[in-house]
C-alpha positions in Angstrom: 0.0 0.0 0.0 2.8 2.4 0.5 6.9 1.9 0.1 9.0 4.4 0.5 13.1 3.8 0.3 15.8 6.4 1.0 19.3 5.8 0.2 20.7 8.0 3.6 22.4 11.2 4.0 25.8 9.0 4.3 25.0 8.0 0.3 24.4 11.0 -0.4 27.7 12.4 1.1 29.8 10.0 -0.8 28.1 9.8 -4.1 30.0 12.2 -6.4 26.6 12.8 -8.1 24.9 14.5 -5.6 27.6 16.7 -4.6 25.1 19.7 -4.7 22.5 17.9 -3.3 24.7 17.2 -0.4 25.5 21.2 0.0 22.2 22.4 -0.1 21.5 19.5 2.9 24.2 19.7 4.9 25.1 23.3 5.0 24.6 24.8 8.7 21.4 25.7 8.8 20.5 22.3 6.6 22.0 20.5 10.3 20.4 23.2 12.5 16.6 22.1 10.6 17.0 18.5 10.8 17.9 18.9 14.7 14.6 20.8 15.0 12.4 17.9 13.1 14.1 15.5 14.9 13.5 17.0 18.6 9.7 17.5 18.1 9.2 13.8 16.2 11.0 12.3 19.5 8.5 13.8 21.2 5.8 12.4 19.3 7.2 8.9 18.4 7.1 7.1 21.8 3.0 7.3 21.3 3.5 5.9 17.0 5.8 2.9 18.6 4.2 1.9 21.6 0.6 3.1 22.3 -0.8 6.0 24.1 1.5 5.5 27.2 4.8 4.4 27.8 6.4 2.4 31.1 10.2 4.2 30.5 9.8 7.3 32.5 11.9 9.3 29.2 11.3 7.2 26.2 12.0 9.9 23.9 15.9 11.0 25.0 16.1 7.5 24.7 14.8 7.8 20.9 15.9 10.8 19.6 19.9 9.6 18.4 17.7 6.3 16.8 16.3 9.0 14.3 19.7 11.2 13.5 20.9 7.7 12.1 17.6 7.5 11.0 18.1 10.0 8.1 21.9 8.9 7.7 21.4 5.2 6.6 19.8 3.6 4.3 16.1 2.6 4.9 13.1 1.3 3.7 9.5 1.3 5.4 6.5 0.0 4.3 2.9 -0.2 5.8 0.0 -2.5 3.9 -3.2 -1.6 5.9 -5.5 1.2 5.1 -4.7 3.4 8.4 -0.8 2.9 8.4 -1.1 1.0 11.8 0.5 -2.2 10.7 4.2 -0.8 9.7 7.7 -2.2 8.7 11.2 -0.6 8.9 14.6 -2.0 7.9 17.3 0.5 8.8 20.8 -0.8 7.1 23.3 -0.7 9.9 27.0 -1.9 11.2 26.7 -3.8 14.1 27.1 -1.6 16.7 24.2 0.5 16.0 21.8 -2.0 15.1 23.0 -3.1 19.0 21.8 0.5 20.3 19.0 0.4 18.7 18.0 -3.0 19.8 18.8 -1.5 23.4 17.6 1.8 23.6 14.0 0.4 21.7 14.2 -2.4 24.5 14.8 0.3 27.0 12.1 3.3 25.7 9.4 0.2 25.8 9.1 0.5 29.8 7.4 -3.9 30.1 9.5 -6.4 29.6 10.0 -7.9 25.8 10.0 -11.5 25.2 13.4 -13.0 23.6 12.6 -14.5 20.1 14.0 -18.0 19.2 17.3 -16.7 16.8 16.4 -16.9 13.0 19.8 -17.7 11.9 23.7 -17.6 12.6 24.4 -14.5 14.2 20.4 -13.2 14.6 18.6 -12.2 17.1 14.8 -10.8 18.1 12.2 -9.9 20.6 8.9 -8.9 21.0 6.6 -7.0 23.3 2.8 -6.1 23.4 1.9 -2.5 23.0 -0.5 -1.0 25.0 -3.1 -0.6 22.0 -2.7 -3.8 21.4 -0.3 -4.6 19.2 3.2 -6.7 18.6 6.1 -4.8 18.6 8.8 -6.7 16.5 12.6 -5.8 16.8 15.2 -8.5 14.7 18.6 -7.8 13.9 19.9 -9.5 11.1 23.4 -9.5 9.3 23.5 -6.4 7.9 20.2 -4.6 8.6 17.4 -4.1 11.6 14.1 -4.5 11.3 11.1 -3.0 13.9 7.6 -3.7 13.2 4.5 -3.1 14.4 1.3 -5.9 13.4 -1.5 -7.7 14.6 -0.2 -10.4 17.7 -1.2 -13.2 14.6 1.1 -11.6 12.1 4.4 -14.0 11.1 8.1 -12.6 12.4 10.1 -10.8 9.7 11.5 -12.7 7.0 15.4 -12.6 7.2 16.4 -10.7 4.0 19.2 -11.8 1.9 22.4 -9.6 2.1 22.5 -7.5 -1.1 18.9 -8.7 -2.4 17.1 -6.7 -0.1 14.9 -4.2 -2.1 16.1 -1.0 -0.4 19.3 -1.6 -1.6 18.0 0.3 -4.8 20.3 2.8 -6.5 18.4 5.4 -6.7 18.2 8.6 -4.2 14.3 7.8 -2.9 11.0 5.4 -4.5 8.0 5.7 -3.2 5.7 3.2 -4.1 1.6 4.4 -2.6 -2.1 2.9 -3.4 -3.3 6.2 -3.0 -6.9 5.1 -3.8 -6.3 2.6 -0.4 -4.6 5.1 1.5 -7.8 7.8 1.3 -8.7 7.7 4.2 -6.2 7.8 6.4 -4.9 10.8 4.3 -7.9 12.3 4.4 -7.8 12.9 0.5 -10.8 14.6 -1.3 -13.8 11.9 -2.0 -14.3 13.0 -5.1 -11.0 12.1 -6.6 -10.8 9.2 -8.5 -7.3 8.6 -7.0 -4.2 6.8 -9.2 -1.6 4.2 -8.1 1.0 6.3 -7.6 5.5 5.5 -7.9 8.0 7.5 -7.8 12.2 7.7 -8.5 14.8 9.9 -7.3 18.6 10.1 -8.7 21.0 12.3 -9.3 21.9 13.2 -12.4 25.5 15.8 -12.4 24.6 18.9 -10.4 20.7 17.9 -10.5 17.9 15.3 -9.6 16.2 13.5 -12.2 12.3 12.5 -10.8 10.0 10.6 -12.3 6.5 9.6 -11.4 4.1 6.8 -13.1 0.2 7.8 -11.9 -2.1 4.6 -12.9 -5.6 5.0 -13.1 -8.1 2.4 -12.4 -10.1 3.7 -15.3 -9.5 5.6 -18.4 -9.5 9.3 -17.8 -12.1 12.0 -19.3 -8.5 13.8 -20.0 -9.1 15.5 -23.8 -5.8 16.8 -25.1 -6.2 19.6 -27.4 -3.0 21.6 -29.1 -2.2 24.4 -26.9 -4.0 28.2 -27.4 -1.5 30.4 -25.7 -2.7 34.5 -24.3 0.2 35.2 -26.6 -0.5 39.2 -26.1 -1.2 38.7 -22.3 2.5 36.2 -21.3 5.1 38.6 -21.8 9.1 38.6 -20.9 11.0 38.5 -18.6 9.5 35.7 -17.2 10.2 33.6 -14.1 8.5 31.1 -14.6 5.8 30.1 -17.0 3.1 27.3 -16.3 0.9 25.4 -19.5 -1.8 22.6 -18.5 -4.9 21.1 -20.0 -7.0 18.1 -19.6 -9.5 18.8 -16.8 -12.4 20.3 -18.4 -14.3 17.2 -17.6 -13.8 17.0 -14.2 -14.1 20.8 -13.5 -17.8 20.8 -15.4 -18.8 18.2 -12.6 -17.6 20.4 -9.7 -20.4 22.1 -7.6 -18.4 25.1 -6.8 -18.0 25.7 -10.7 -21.3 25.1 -11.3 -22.4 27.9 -9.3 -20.9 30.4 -11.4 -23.5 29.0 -14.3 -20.7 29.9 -17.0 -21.8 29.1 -20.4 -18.5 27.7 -21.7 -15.5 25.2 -19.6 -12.1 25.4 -20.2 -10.2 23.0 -20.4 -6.6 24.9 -20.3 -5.2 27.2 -18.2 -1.7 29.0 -17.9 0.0 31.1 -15.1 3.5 33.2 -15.3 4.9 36.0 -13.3 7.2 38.6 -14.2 10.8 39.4 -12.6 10.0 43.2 -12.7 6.5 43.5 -11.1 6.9 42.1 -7.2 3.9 39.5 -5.8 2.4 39.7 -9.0 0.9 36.5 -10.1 -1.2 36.0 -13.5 -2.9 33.6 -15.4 -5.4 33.0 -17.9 -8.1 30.4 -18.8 -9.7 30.6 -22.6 -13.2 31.8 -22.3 -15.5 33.0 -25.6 -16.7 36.6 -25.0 -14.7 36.9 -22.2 -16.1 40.7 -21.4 -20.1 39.3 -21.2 -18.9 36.2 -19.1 -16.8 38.5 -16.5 -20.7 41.1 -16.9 -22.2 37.4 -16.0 -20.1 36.5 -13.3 -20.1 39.8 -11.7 -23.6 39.3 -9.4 -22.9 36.1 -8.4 -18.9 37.0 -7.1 -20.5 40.4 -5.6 -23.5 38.2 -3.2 -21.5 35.0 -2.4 -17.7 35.7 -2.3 -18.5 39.8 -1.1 -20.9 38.5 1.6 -18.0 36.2 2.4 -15.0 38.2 2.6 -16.9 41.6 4.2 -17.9 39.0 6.7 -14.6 37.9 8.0 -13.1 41.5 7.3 -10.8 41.3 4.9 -12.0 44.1 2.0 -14.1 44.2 -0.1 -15.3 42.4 -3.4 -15.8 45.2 -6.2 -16.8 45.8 -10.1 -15.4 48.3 -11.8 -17.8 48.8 -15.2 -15.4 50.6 -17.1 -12.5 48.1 -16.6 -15.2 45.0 -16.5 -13.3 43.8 -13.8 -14.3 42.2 -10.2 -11.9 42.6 -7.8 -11.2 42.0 -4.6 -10.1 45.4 -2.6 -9.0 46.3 0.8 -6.6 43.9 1.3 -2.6 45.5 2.0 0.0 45.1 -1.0 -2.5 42.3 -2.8 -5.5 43.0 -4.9 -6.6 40.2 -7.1 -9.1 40.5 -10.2 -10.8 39.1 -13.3 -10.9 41.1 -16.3 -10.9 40.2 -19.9 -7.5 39.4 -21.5 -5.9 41.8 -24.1 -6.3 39.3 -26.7 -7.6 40.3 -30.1 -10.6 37.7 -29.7 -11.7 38.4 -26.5 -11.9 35.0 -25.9 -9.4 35.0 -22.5 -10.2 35.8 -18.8 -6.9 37.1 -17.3 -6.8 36.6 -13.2 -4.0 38.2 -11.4 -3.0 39.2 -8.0 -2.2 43.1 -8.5 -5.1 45.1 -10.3 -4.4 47.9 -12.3 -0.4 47.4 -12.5 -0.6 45.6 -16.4 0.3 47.4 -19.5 -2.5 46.6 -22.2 -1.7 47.1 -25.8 -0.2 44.6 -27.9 2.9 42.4 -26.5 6.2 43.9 -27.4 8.2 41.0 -25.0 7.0 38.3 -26.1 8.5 34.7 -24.4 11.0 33.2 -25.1 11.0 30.9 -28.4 13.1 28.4 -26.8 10.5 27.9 -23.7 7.4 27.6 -26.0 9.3 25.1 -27.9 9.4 22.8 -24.7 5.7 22.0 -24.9 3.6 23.1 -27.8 4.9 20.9 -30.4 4.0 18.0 -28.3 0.6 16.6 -28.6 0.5 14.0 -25.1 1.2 17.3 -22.8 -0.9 17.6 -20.1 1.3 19.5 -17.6 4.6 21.8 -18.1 6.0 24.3 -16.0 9.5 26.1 -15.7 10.2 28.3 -13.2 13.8 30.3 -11.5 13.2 28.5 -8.1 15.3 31.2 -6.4 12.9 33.9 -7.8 9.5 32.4 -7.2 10.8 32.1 -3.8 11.6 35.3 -3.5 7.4 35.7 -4.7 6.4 32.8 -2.6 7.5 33.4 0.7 6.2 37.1 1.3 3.0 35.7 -0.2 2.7 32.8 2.8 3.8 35.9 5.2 1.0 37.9 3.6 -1.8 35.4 4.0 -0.9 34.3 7.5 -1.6 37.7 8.4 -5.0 37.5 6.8 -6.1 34.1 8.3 -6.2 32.3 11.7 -3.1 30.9 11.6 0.4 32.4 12.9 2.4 34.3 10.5 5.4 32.3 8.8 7.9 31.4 11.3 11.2 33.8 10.0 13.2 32.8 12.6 12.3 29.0 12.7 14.8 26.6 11.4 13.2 25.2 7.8 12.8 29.3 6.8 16.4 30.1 7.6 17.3 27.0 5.9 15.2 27.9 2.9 16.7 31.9 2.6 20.2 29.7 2.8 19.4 27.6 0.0 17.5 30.2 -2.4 20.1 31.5 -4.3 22.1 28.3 -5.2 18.5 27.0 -7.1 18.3 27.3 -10.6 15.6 26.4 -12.9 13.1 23.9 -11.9 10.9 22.2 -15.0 8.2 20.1 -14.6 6.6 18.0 -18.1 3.3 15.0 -17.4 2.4 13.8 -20.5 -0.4 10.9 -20.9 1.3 7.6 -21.7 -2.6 6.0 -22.1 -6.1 7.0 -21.1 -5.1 5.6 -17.7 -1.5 6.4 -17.0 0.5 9.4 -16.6 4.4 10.1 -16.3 5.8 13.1 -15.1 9.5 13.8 -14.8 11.4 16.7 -13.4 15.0 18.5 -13.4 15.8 19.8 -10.1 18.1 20.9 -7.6 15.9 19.8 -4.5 13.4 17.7 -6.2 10.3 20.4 -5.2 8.9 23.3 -6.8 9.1 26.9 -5.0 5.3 26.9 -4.0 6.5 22.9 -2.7 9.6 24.0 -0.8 7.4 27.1 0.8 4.8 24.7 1.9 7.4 22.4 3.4 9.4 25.1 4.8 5.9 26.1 7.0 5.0 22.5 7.8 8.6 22.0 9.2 8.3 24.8 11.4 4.9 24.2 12.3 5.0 24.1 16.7 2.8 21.6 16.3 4.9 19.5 14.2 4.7 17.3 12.4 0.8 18.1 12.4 -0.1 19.3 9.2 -2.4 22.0 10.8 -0.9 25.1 12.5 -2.3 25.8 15.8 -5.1 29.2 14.9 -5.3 32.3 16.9 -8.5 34.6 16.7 -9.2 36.2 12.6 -7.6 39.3 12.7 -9.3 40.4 9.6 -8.9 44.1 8.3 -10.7 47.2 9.9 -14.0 47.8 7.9 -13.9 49.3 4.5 -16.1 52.5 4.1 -19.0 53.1 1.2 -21.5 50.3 2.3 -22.1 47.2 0.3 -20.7 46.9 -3.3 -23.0 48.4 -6.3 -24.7 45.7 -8.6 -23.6 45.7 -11.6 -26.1 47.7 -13.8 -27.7 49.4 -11.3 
């Protein structure tokens, strides 16, 4: 149900591939994250490994070196029940270590654990009963340990074959995850018909080469069209640049769509930013008679969204007639809209993130050939994006900051450990490009080139879920909605009225 293999830091260290992979995770403040992540899981792992309670009066200090070696060695862990109770993990280690682990786990347990019968020359195992009741499984084999966690019924660990053992793979990480099974307990969206889903890490030079295989149980409603690009509306110099296409089915059949009773779906949408405008984001979706649909839309963004937004204070949801453009006002440094593109057919809705800041006119910048090249001569494209990492994050992160302020949660930690790792690491990331393309109506590969293996959006989201206090809970802790004092003039004007 769910794999996952990483090769360790120690690979990574000697491996004269991933030279600037081991940089950008070892540099100080790389050393200074992990310490953080790892004090807060030790706090938290006693309850994952033994139950609500356990007998050792400090199970955790006994704990917390287990998981720096943890994230050194090679590892592999796998769980094949729909909640993740029922887990296995083989940690590659030399013999002393896989002795302090046997130790300190025997120790951090707090009842005493019943000596297995040896499983061959130079083995040895024991077990104990968690207080949730479970068997908790430790066996030390010749060049590896192995703790799990099953039902009391469930047979010992196999011993694994020196060298045949699959997390002895050569690549960086796999992840292997049913994520269809795994719904639940990841509390993914219903309404997703979710994919088997693998991944593969390695290093390729001064880069990482991902790819990911996303099986569908059924053939997809994906319909692949050649690409119609805003080509007055994208203009240089860009930092990033963002094409996709293939949803229109599934976005037709989405009740929050539906509400907006548009007469026309599209099924492709792109986004860009700029280097020379700051936090401003744009995209664009094709639309026919883009100026009547934004007229259209206007009554319905004006009762629902304005009732929404004055309600929690934060501005105020506008249209401006002689612009035809809703926006959304009030709020510091950000104002996002909807306005018809500049395209000659009027057959584009432009969103965007700073109103009234966009030259109109015809596009004297156009992009670059060379980037275009990457995607619209291809007719299985479903997905491509390029981006400058170190200047989306430059975007990114005061964005986050922005709408922590706005919301109930604390503002992004700049002091915390992942942040001052991530303002280290910023400026030795280059370009980041992402292609999926549709192998068959049921399967979908995407590969990457990398420095870190994640997007800047990905490594901003990380960065905040690292240094969450409640760690490593995906939700932050919420404080009362600050909102934003009230805006004067009364409720928003209806649109021909």
């Amino acid at each position: 149900m769910l794999r996952l293999h990483f090769a360790g830091l120690n690979h990574i260290a000697t491996n004269a591939s991933s030279a600037k992979l081991n940089t950008l995770l070892n540099s100080p403040e790389a050393v200074a994250a992990r310490k953080q992540i790892n004090d807060r899981l030790a706090l938290t792992l006693p309850g994952t490994l033994f139950g609500p309670t356990a007998g050792s009066p400090n199970p955790s200090a006994l704990l917390r070196p287990l998981l720096d070696e943890l994230a050194a060695s090679k590892f592999l862990f796998e769980t094949h029940d729909v909640q993740g109770v029922t887990w296995m993990l083989t940690v590659f280690l030399d013999a002393g270590q896989r002795a302090m682990w046997s130790t300190n786990l025997w120790q951090a347990v707090g009842s005493k654990p019943v000596a297995l019968p040896p499983m061959g020359p130079g083995t040895s195992a024991w077990s104990v009963k968690t207080v949730d009741g479970h068997l908790l499984t430790v066996a030390s084999f010749e060049d590896c340990l192995m703790v799990s966690k099953s039902v009391p019924s469930a047979p010992l660990p196999a011993n694994p074959t020196p060298g045949k053992h699959p997390a002895l793979s050569a690549n960086l990480v796999d992840l292997v995850a049913d994520l269809a099974r795994l719904q639940p307990a990841l509390n993914l969206p219903k309404a997703v018909t979710w994919p088997h889903f693998s991944v593969s890490v390695t290093a390729k030079g001064d880069a990482l080469r991902s790819e990911a295989t996303l099986k569908f149980t059924n053939a997809a409603p994906w319909k692949l069209d050649a690409f119609h690009l805003p080509t007055n509306s994208v203009r240089d110099p860009l930092i990033s640049f963002t094409a996709m296409q293939g949803f229109g089915d599934w976005l037709a059949r989405a009740p929050e769509f539906k509400e907006w009773e548009l007469k026309s779906t599209p099924n492709q949408f792109f986004t860009w930013a700029r280097s020379d405008v700051p936090y401003n984001l744009l995209a664009a979706a094709p639309m026919p008679n883009a100026s009547n649909t934004v007229v259209q839309a206007a009554p319905h963004a004006l009762h629902t969204l304005g009732t929404n937004v004055q309600a929690a204070r934060l501005g105020r949801i506008t249209f401006t007639t002689n612009r035809t453009e809703i926006g959304w006002g009030g709020m510091p440094i950000l104002v996002p809209f909807v306005r018809p593109a500049p395209e000659p057919g009027n057959d584009f809705l432009l969103f965007g993130s700073m109103a009234g800041i966009i030259p109109m006119g015809p596009n004297t910048n156009p992009p670059p050939a060379e980037l275009l090249n990457q995607f619209l001569p291809r007719t299985n494209m479903v997905y491509y994006d390029w981006e400058i990492t170190e200047a989306k994050l430059a975007q990114w992160v005061p964005i986050f900051q922005l709408a922590a302020m706005l919301s109930p949660t604390p503002s992004f930690p700049g002091a915390a450990a992942a942040n001052q790792w991530l303002r280290a690491v910023s400026p030795k990331l280059g370009n980041t490009i992402t292609e999926v393309t549709a192998v068959s109506p049921t399967e979908l590969k995407a590969v990457r080139r990398s420095d870190l293996g994640l997007t800047a959006i990905e490594l901003t989201w990380l960065a905040r879920w690292l240094d969450n206090p409640a760690f490593p809970a995906l939700a932050y802790p919420t404080n009362a909605m600050p909102g934003l004092p009230p805006m004067p003039g009364g409720a928003p004007k209806q649109p021909g009225k």
